[in-house]
N, C-alpha and C positions, 0 to 999 in steps of 0.2 A: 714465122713465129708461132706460137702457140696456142691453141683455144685454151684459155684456163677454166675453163667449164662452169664460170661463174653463170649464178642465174641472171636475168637479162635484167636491164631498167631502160624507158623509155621517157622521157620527158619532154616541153616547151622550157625553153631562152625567150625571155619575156621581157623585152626593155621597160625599165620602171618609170613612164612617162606622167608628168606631172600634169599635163591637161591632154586629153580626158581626164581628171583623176581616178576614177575610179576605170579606167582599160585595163591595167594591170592585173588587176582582184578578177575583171569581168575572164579575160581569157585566161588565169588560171582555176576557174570555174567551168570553164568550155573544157580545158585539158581534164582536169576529175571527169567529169563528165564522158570525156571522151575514151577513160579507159589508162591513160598515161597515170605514171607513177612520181613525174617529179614537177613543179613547177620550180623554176630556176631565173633566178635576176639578177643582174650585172651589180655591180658599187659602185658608185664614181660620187663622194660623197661632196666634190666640189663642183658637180653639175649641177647648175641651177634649173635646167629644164626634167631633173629625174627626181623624184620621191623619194627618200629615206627608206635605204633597203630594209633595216633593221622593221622602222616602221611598215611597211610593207610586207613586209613577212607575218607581221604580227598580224596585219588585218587580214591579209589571205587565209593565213589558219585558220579564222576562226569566220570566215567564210565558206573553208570546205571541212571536208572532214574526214578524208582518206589517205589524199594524196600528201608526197613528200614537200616538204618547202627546202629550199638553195640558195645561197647566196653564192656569188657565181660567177669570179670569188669576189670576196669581202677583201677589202682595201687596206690592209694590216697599219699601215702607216700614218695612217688617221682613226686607227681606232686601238685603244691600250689593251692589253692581252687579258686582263686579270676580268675588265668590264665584256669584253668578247665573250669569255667562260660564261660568265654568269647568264650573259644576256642569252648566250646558246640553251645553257640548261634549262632556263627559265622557260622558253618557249618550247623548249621541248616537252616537258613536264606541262606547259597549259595545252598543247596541241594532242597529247598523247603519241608522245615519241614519233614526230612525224619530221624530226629535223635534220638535215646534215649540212656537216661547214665546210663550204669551199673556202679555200683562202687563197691569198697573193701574194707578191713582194711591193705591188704598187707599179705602176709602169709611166705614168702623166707628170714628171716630177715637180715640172714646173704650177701645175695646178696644186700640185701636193701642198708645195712650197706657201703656195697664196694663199693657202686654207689653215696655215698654221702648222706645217708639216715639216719635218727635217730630211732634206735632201739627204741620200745616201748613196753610198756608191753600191753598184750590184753586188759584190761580196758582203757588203754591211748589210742589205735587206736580205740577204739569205741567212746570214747570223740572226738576224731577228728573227727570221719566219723560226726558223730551228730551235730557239728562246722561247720564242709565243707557244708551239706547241707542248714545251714540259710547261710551262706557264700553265697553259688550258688543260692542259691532262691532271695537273696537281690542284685545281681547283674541283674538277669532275672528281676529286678520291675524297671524298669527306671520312672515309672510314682510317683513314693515312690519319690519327690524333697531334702530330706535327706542326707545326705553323710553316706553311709554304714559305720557301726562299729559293731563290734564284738570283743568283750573282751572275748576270750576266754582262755582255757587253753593249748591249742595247736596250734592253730591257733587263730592270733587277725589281724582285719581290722581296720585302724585307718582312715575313713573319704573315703574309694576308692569313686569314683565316678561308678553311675551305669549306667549298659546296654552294650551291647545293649541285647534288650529281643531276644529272640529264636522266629524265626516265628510259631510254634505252641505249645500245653502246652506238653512239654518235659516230660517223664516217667523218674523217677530216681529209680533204679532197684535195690536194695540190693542183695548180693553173701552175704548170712547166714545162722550160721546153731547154733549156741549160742542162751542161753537165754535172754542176753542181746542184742546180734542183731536180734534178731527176734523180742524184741518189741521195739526196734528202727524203725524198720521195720513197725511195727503195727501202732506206732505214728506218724510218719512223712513219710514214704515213699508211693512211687506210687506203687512199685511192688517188688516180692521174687525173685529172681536169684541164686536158687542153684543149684547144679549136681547130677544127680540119683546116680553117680556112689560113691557120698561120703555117700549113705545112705545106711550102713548095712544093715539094712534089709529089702530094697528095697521100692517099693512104699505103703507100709504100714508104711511107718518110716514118712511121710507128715503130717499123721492127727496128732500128738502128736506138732509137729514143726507149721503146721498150728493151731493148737489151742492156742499156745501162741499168734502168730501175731492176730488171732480174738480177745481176750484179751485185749488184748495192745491196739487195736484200737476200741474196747469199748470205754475203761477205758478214748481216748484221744478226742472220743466224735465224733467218723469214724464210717463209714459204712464198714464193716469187707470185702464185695463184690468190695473196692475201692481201695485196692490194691491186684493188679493183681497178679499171680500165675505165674510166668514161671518156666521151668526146663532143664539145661540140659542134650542129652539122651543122649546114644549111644547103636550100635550093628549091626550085620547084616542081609541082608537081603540072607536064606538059603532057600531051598526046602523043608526041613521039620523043625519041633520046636527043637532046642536046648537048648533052656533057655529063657529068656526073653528079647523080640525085637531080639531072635536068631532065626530068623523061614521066611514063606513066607507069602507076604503082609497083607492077611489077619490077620494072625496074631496079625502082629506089627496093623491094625485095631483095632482089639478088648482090644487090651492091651491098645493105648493111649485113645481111647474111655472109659474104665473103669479107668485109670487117671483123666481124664474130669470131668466125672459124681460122681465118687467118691470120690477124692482127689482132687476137683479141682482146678486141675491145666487146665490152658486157653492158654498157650506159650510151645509150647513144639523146644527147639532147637538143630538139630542132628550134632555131634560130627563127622566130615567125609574129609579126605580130597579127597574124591574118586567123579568123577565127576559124575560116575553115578547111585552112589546110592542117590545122593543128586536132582540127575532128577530122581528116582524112587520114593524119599520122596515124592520130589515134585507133580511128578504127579499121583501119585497112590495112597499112604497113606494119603495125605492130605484132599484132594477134598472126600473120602470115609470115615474119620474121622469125617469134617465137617456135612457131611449129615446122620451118627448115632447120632450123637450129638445132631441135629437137630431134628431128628425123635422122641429122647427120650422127649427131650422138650415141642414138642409137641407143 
């Protein structure tokens, strides 16, 4: 597959744990610090042992003041598209455009369900997710003097009023790994958001899953390079190789470097809540990834 020669991002997967309370905030503080461009946290808004992403985000921003915030992804299904928009712009605009929205179809259905959620069948959450996004996009256009409508089949807007827009152009991140959300993906989204760890067989499992979304975003009349690639990793950092991203530095180098250039992917975001491997991401693998990358370029 491809390098699409996107510029790189590097980030922490930062489980949003509700005691410590304040771990969350603390290691996406260690991540700024450490050089990384995203801090990123799961939804599961009917776990009792996790934090309020939304909330979370909020207090993170305004805890640092570089780095990107992520939700990752956000739980579409327990949260109304029209309140998503706003709540994305909002924080964007108090953070100084430091936001982008992963989102999902929801996957726990039965937690869904207990929390006040309506079971769907996986073609009815992909109709939604597809709804939510003209949803959040016709909220973000205040300059559009209209009254937002969407007649959908899951979600309908009858007239909302728009805005306010996001202070910069927000990335909307799809969590996919379906035929149909990968070329939902391909047609309308900014970027892929999925997990290494749900591909079998490992990062050779990309190019099949990437060639749909290039596809899709032919067929929608996209430049297949305009949405972005991210992924989330995990593993550790060991003295010798144990498997993959199970080794020392160099290693995990050469490995996310041949993700890049090969499957490219341009986001890579590591899975950790340990403070200092996410300052060894940061300042060793990152900066050394960057400039193989670079060099192969040319």
């Amino acid at each position: 597959m491809p390098d699409y020669g996107r510029d790189l991002l590097f980030g922490a997967f930062i489980t949003p744990v509700a005691a410590p309370a304040q771990q969350a905030v603390d290691l996406a503080v260690t991540a700024e610090e450490a050089g990384l461009d995203l801090a990123a946290f799961q939804d599961h808004p009917y776990q009792p042992r996790f934090l309020d992403t939304w909330t979370l985000l909020s207090y993170a921003a305004a805890r640092t003041s570089r780095i990107r915030l992520v939700p990752d992804v956000l739980n579409l299904p327990l949260r109304q598209p029209v309140v998503v928009a706003r709540s994305a712009a909002s924080l964007d605009l108090l953070s100084g455009g430091r936001l982008e929205l992963g989102l999902g179809t929801g996957a726990f259905w039965d937690a869904i369900v207990a929390a006040g959620g309506e079971r769907m069948s996986p073609g009815d959450a992909v109709t939604g997710l597809s709804e939510a996004l003209r949803i959040i996009r016709g909220v973000w256009n205040p300059d559009d003097p209209a009254p937002l409508r969407v007649d959908g089949r899951i979600h309908r807007v009858n007239g909302a009023k728009r805005g306010p827009a996001p202070a910069h152009d927000v990335g909307i991140w799809l969590g996919a790994y379906k035929p149909r959300m990968l070329r939902l993906t391909g047609e309308a989204a900014d970027g892929w958001l999925p997990s290494l760890g749900y591909l079998r067989g490992g990062p050779a499992d990309l190019d099949p899953l990437n060639a749909v979304i290039d596809d899709a975003a032919a067929s929608a009349g996209r430049d297949p390079a305009a949405v972005r690639r991210l992924l989330n990793i995990s593993g550790s950092f060991e003295p010798t190789g144990k498997g993959l991203l199970q080794g020392p530095v160099d290693q995990w180098v050469e490995e996310l470097t041949g993700m890049a250039l090969r499957h490219g992917i341009s986001g890579f975001i590591l899975a950790s809540d340990d403070a200092a491997s996410i300052a060894r991401f940061g300042m060793e693998v990152t900066p050394a990834v960057r400039e193989r990358v670079a060099a192969s370029r040319g």
